[in-house]
C-alpha positions, 0 to 999 in steps of 0.5 A, a space after each residue: 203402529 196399527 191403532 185400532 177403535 172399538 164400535 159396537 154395531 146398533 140399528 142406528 149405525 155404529 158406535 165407538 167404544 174404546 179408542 186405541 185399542 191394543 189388546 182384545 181377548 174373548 172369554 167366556 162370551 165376553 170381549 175385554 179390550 184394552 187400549 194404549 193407555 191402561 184403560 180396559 173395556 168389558 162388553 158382553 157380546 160378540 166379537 164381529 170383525 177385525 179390519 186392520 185396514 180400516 183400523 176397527 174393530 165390530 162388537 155386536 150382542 149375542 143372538 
């Protein structure tokens, strides 16, 4: 099973938002994320990258 963790992108680096993520959907200049134990995640920004490889997902604000 792929498991993806949720950062969000700041000046000082990245940090994580939601662990186990198994569902991200855009709507409306949101990210909903929510992740292999129910637990759901709002973040009002932009959806970056997705690496499957690495296993993340980027989440930065609206510029």
């Amino acid at each position: 099973m792929c498991e993806l963790n949720a950062y969000v992108s700041e000046e000082g680096g990245d940090r994580l938002f939601l662990e186990n993520v198994d569902t991200v959907r855009l709507e409306g200049g949101k990210v909903f994320l929510r992740n292999l134990f129910g637990e759901e995640k709002v973040f009002e920004g932009l959806l970056k990258e997705i690496s499957l490889k690495k296993g993340r997902v980027i989440l930065g604000p609206c510029r």
